[in-house]
C-alpha positions in Angstrom: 0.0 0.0 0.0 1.7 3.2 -0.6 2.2 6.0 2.0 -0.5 8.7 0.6 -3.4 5.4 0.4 -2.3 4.5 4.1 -2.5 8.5 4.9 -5.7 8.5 3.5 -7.6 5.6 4.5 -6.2 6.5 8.4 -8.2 9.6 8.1 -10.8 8.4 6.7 -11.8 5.9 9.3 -10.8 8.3 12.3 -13.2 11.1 10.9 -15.8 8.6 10.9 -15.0 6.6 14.1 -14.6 10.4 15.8 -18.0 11.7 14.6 -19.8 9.0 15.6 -17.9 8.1 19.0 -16.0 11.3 19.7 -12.8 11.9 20.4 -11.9 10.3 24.2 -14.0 7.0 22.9 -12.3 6.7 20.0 -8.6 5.2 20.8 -5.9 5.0 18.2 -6.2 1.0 18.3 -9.9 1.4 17.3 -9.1 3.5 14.3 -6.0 1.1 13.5 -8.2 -2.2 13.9 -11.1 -0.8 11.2 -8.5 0.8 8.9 -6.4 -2.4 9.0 -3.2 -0.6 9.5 -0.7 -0.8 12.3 -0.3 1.3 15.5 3.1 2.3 14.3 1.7 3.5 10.5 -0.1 6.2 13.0 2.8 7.0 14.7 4.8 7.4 11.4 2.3 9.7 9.5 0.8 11.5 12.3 3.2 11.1 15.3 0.4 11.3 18.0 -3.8 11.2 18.3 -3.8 14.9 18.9 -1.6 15.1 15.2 -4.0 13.0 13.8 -7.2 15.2 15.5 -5.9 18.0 13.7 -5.2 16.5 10.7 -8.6 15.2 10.3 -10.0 18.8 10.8 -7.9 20.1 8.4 -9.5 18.2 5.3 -12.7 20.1 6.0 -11.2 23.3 7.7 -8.2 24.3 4.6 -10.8 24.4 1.7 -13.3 26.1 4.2 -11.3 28.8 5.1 -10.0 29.3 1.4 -13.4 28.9 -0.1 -14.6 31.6 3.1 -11.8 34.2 2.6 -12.4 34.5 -1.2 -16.2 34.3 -0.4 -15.5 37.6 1.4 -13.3 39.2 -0.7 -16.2 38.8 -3.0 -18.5 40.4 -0.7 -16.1 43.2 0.3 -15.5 44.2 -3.3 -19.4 44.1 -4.2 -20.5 46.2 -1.0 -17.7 48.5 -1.3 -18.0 50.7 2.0 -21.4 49.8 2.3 -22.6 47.5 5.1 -23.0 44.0 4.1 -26.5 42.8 5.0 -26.7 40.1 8.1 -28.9 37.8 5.9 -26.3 37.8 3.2 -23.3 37.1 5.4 -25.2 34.2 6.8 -26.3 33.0 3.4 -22.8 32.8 2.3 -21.0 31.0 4.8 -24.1 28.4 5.1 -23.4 28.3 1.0 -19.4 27.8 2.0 -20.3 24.9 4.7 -22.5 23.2 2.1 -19.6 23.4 -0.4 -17.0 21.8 1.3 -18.0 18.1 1.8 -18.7 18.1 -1.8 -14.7 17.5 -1.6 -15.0 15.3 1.2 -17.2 12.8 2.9 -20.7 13.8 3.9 -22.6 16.8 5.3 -23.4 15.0 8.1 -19.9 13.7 9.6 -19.0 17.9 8.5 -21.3 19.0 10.9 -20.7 16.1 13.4 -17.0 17.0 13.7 -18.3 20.6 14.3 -20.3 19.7 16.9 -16.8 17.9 18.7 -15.2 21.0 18.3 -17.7 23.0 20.7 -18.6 20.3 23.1 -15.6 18.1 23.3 -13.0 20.2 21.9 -9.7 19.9 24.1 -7.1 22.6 24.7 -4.8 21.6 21.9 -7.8 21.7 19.0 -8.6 25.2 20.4 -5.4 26.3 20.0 -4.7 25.0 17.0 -8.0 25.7 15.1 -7.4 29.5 16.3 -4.0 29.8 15.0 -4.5 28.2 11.9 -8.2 29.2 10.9 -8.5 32.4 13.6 -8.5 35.3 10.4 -11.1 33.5 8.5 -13.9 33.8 11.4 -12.2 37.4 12.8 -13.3 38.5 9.7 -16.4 36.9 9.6 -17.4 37.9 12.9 -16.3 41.9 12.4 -18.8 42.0 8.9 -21.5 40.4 11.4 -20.9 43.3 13.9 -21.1 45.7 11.7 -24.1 44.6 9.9 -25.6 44.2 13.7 -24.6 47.5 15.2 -27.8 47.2 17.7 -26.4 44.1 19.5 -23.9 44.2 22.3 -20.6 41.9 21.9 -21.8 39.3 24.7 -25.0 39.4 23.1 -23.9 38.9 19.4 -21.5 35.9 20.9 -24.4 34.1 22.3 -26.5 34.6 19.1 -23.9 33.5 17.0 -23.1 30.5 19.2 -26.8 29.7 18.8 -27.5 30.1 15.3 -24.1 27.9 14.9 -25.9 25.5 17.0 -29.2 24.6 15.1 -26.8 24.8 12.1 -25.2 21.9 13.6 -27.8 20.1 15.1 -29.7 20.5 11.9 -27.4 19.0 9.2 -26.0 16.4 11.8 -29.1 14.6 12.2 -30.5 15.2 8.6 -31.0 11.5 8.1 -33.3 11.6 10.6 -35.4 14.5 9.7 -35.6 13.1 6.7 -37.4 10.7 7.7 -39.7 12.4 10.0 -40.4 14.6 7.5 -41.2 12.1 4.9 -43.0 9.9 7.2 -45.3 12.0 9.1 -45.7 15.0 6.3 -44.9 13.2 3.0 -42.8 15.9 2.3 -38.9 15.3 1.1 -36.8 17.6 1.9 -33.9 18.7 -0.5 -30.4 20.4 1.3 -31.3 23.9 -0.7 -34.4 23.7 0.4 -33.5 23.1 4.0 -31.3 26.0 3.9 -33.8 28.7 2.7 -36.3 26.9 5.3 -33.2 27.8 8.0 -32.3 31.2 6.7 -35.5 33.4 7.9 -35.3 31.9 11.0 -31.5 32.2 12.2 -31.7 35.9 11.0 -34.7 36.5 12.6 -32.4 35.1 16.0 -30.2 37.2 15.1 -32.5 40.8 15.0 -34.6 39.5 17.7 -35.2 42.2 20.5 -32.7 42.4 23.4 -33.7 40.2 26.7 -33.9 41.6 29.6 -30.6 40.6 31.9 -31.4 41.7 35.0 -29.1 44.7 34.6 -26.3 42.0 33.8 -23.4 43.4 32.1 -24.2 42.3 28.2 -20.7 44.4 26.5 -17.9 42.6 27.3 -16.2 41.4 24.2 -16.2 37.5 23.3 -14.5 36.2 20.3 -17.3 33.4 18.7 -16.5 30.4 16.9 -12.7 30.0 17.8 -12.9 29.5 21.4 -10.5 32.5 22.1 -11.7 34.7 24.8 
């Protein structure tokens, strides 16, 4: 077998193995046994499970952020000094998620790995997911301020954090919609039609009225989808 089909078939059983299992549950020898490699074929290409972590996210994460960056670029140059509408920043990166697995696997294990990155995402993924993807989503989240001028920081972090959420939840378990859409409405439900179904209502989160805090402090500044604060 040579090295690039070893490479390859490594990463893509321990994408699937960590979607499905996450990352503490899913050990080295697990991904080794399915793959039908040996322990020391990991070692060689990857050099350690938080190597091969990264590794995995940056299949998905490289073409994101180039596809992303030139996506905005495109924007920028369109809206001159103008600001860029919300609705339109959020229907272009949903446009730029969708994209990418075209080059991979499915949306699904996409959005799965995601999800690990919020909920189970160790110090070292943080780290590296800020430092090597941190410009694409500064830039992302600036445009969103701008075009949101109404909303403090804090606030615009937690709205952000939740829109990313259904976004997740969503595409993660579209198998399963599916088929409770199909089965109790006899209704099938394509990917572009899921996402214009999905666009009113995350903007709408987005403009919703401010909630009352309980005079709690809502302007301190968060950085969103990195982890950085």
């Amino acid at each position: 077998m040579a090295q690039t089909d070893t490479v390859t078939r490594i990463l893509d059983t321990a994408e699937v193995l960590f979607a499905e299992r996450g990352f503490a549950e899913t050990s080295l020898r697990n991904i080794t046994g399915k793959a039908k490699v040996n322990l020391a074929a990991v070692n060689y290409h990857f050099g350690s499970k938080k190597a091969l972590i990264q590794a995995v996210f940056a299949r998905y994460l490289d073409p994101f952020s180039e596809r992303f960056h030139n996506a905005i670029d495109e924007l920028e140059a369109t809206y001159g000094e103008k600001v860029i509408p919300l609705e339109v920043l959020l229907e272009t990166m949903a446009r730029t998620v969708l994209e990418v697995p075209a080059e991979r696997h499915s949306l699904k294990v996409f959005m799965r790995l995601l999800g690990l990155a919020y909920s189970q995402a160790q110090g070292h993924l943080r780290r590296y997911i800020q430092e090597q993807y941190g410009t694409v989503f500064t830039r992302f989240v600036e445009l969103v301020r701008q075009a949101t001028p109404e909303l403090p920081d804090a606030e615009r972090f937690w709205r952000l954090h939740f829109v990313l959420g259904t976004v997740i939840f969503t595409f993660s378990g579209l198998d399963a919609l599916r088929d409770i859409s199909e089965k109790d409405y006899g209704e099938h439900v394509s990917v572009r039609n899921l996402v214009k179904r999905l666009r009113p209502v995350v903007v709408a989160a987005m403009q919703a009225p401010l909630p009352d805090l309980d005079g709690q402090d809502t302007d301190k500044t968060v950085t969103v989808l990195t982890g950085a604060g």
